[in-house]
C-alpha positions in Angstrom: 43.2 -37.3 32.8 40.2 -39.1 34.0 40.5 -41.9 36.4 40.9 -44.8 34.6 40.3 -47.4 38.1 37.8 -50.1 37.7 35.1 -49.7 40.7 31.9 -52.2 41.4 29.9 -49.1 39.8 32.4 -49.1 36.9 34.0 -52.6 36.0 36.7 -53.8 34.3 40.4 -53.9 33.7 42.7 -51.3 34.0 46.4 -51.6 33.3 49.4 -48.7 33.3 52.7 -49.2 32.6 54.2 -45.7 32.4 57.8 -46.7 31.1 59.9 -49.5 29.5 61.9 -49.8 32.8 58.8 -49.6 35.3 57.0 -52.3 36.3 53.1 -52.8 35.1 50.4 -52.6 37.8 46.9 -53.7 37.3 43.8 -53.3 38.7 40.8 -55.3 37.6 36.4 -55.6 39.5 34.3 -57.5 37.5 30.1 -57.3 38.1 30.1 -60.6 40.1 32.2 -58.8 43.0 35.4 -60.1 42.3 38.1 -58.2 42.1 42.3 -57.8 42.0 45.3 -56.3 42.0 48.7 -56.9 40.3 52.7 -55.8 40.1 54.9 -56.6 37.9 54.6 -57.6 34.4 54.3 -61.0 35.2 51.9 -61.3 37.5 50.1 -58.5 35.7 50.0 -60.7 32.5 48.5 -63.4 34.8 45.8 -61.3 36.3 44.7 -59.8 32.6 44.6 -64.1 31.5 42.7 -64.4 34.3 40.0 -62.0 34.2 39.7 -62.4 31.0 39.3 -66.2 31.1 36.9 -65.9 34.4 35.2 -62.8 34.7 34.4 -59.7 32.3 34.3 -61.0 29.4 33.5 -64.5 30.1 30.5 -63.9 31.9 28.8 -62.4 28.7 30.1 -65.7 26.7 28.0 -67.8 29.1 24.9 -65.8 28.9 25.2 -66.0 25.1 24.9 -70.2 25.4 
């Protein structure tokens, strides 16, 4: 399997949760440098919100103003 891990050169948001009874992990780099990394399904529902609201996607809705 390929590595799915965000890097500057490839960004974006990868989660894994490889069971019901494991806890999620999360990685996320967006373009603008930022970056992050989560455990736990909690705090890896807040990074995912977060990104999502901030950085990956959100950067393309402000270009598109």
């Amino acid at each position: 399997m390929a590595d799915l891990t965000p890097t500057p050169d490839r960004p974006g948001l990868h989660v894994s949760k490889p069971s019901p009874d494991a806890p999620a992990t999360a990685s996320a780099v967006c373009h603008c440098g930022a970056r992050a990394t989560a455990t736990g399904d909690t705090q890896v529902k807040a990074l995912v919100d977060g990104y999502t609201a901030n950085h990956g996607p959100a950067h393309s809705k402000e270009g598109q103003r």
